[in-house]
Biotite code that builds the C-alpha atoms (Angstrom):
import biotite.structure as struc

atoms = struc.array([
    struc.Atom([10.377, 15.676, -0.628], chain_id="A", res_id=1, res_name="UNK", atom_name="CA", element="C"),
    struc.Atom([8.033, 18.070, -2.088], chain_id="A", res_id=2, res_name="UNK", atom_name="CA", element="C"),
    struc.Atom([9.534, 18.077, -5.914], chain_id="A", res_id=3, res_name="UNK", atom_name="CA", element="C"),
    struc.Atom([9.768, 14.592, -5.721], chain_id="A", res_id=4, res_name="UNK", atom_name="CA", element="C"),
    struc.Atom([5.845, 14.150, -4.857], chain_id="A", res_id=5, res_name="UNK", atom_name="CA", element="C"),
    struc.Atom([5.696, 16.827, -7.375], chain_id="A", res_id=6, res_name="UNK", atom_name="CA", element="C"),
    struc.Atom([7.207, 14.632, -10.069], chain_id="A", res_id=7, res_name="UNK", atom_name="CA", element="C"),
    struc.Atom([5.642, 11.145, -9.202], chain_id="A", res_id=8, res_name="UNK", atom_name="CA", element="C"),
    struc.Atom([2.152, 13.371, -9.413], chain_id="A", res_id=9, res_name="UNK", atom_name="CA", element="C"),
    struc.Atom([3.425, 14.579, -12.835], chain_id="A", res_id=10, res_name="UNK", atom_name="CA", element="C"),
    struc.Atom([3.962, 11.169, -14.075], chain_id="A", res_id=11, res_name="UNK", atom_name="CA", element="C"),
    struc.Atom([0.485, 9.818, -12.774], chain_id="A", res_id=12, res_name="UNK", atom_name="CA", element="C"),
    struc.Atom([-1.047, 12.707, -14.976], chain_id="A", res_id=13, res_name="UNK", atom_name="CA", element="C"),
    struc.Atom([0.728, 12.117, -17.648], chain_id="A", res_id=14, res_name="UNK", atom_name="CA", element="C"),
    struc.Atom([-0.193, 7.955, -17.745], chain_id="A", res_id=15, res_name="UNK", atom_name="CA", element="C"),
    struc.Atom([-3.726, 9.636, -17.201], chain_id="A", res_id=16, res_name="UNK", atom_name="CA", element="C"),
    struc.Atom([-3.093, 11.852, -20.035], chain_id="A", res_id=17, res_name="UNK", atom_name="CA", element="C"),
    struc.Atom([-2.340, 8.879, -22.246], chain_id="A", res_id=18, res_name="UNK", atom_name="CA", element="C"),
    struc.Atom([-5.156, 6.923, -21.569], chain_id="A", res_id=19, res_name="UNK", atom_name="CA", element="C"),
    struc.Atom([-7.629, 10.126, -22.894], chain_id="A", res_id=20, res_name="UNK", atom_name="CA", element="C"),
    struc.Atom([-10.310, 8.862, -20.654], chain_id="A", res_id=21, res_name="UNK", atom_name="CA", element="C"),
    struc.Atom([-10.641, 12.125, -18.349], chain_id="A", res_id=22, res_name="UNK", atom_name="CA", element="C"),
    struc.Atom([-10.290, 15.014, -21.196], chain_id="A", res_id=23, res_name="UNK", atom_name="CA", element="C"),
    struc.Atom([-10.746, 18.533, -19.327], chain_id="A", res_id=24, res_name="UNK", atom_name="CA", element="C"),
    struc.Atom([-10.485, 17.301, -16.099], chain_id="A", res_id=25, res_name="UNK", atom_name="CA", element="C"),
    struc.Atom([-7.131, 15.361, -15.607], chain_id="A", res_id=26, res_name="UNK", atom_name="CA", element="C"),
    struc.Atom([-5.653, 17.398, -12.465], chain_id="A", res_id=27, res_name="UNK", atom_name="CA", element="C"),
    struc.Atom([-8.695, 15.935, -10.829], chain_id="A", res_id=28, res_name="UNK", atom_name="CA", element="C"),
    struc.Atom([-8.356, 11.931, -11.944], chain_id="A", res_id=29, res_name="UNK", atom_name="CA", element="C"),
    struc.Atom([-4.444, 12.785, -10.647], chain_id="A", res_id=30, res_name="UNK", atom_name="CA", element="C"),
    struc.Atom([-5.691, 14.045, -7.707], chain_id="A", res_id=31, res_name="UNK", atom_name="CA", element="C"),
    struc.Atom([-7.888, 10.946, -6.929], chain_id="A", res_id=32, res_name="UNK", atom_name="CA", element="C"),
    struc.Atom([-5.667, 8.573, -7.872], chain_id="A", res_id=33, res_name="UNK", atom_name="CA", element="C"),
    struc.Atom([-2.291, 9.778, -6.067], chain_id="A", res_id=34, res_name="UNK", atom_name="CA", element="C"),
    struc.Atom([-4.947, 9.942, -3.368], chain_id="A", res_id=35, res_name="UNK", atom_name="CA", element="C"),
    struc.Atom([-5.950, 6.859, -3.538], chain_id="A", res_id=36, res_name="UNK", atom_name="CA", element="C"),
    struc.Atom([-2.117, 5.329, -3.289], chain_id="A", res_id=37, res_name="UNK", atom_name="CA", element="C"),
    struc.Atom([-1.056, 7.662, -0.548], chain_id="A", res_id=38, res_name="UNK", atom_name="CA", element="C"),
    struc.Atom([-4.219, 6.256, 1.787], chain_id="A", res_id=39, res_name="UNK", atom_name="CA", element="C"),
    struc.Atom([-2.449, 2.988, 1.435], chain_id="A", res_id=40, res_name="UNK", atom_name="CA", element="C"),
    struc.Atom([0.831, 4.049, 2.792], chain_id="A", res_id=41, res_name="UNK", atom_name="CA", element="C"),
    struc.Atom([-2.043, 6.193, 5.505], chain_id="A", res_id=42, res_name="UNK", atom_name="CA", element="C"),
    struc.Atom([-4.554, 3.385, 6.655], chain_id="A", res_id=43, res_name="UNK", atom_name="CA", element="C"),
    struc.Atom([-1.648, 0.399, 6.657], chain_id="A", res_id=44, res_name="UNK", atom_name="CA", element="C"),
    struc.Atom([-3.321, -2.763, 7.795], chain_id="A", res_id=45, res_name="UNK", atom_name="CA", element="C"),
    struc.Atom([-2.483, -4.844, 10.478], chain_id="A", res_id=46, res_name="UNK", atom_name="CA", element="C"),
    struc.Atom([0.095, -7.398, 10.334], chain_id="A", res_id=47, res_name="UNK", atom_name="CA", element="C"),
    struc.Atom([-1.843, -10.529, 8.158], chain_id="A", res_id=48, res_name="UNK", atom_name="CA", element="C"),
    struc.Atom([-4.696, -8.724, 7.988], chain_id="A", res_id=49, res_name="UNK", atom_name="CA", element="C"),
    struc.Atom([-4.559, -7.987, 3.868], chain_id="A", res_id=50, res_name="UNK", atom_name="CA", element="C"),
    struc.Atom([-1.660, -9.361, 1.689], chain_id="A", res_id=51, res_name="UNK", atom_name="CA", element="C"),
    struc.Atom([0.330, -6.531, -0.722], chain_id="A", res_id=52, res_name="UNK", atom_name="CA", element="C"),
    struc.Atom([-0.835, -8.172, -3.410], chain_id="A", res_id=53, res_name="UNK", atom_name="CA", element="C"),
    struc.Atom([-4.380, -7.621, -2.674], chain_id="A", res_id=54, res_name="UNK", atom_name="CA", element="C"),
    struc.Atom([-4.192, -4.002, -1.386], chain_id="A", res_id=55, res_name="UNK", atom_name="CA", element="C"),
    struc.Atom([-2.497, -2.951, -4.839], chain_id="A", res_id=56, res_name="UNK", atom_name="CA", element="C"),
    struc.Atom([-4.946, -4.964, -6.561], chain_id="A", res_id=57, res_name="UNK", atom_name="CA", element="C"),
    struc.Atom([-7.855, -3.181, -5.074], chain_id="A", res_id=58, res_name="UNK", atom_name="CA", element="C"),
    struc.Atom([-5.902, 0.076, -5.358], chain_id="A", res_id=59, res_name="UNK", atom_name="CA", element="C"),
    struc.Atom([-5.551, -0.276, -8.961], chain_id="A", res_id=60, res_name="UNK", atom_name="CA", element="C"),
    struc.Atom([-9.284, -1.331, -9.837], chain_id="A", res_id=61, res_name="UNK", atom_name="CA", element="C"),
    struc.Atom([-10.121, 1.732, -8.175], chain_id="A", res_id=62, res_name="UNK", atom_name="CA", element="C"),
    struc.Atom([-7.974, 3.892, -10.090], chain_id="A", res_id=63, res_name="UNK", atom_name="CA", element="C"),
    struc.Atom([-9.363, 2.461, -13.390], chain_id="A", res_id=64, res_name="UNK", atom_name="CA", element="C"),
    struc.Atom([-12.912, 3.063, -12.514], chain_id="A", res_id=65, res_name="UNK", atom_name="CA", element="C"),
    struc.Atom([-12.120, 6.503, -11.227], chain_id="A", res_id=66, res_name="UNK", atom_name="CA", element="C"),
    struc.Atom([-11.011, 6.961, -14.887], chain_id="A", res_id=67, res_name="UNK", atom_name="CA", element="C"),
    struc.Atom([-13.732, 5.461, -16.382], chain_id="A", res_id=68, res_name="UNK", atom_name="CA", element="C"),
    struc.Atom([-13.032, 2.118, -17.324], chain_id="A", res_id=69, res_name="UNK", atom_name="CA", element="C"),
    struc.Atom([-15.695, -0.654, -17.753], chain_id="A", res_id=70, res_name="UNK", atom_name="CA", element="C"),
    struc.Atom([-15.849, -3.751, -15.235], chain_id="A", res_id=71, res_name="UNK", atom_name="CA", element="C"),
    struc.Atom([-14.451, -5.372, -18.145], chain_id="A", res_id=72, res_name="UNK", atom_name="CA", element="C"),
    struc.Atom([-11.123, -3.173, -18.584], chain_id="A", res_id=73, res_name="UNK", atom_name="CA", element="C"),
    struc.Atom([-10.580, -3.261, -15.215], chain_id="A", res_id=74, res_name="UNK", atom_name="CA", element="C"),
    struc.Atom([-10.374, -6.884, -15.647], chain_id="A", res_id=75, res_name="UNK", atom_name="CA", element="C"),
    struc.Atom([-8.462, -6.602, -19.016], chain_id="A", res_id=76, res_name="UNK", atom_name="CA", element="C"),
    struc.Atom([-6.302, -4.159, -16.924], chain_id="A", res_id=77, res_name="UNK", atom_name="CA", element="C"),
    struc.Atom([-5.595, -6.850, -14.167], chain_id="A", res_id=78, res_name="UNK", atom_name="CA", element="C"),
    struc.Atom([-4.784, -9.457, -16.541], chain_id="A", res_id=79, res_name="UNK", atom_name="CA", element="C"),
    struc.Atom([-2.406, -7.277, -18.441], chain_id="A", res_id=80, res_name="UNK", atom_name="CA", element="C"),
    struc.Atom([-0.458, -6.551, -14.741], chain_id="A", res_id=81, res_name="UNK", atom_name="CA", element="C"),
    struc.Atom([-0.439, -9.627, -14.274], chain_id="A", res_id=82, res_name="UNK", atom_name="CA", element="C"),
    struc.Atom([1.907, -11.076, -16.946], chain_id="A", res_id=83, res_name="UNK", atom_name="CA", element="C"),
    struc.Atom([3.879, -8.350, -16.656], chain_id="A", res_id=84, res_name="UNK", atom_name="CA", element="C"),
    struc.Atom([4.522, -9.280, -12.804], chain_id="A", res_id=85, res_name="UNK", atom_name="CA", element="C"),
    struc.Atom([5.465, -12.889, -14.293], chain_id="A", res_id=86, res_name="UNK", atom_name="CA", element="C"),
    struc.Atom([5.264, -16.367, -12.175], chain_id="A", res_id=87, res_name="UNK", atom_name="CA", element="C"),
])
């Protein structure tokens, strides 16, 4: 279990990475944000209490600012999701 946390962690740095937002301190945005998706699976809600779609939504706007990214990127960012989820 252990290399395969390693690897998922290695792929959020490297998205990180890509987006240059957190120069010189990228183990720490990984950090936060595989943090930040692993006190999902942590603090489940209770049954009705919060659809997926909004958890991952929230998850994900607080991922973006962590890195940085103005109200209106997050937004941008959402948007972009999105249409990639389709109808």
């Amino acid at each position: 279990m252990r290399g395969q946390r390693d690897a998922l962690w290695a792929g959020y740095r490297a998205l990180i990475e890509q987006t240059g937002r957190r120069r010189g301190d990228e183990a720490l945005a990984t950090r936060l944000a595989c943090g930040l998706v692993e006190s999902v699976v942590q603090s489940r809600p209770s049954a009705g209490e919060h659809d997926t779609d909004h958890v991952a939504t929230g998850v994900a706007d607080a991922i973006l600012r962590t890195l940085g990214c103005t109200p209106a990127e997050v937004t941008t960012g959402r948007e972009a999701a999105a249409r990639l989820a389709g109808p």
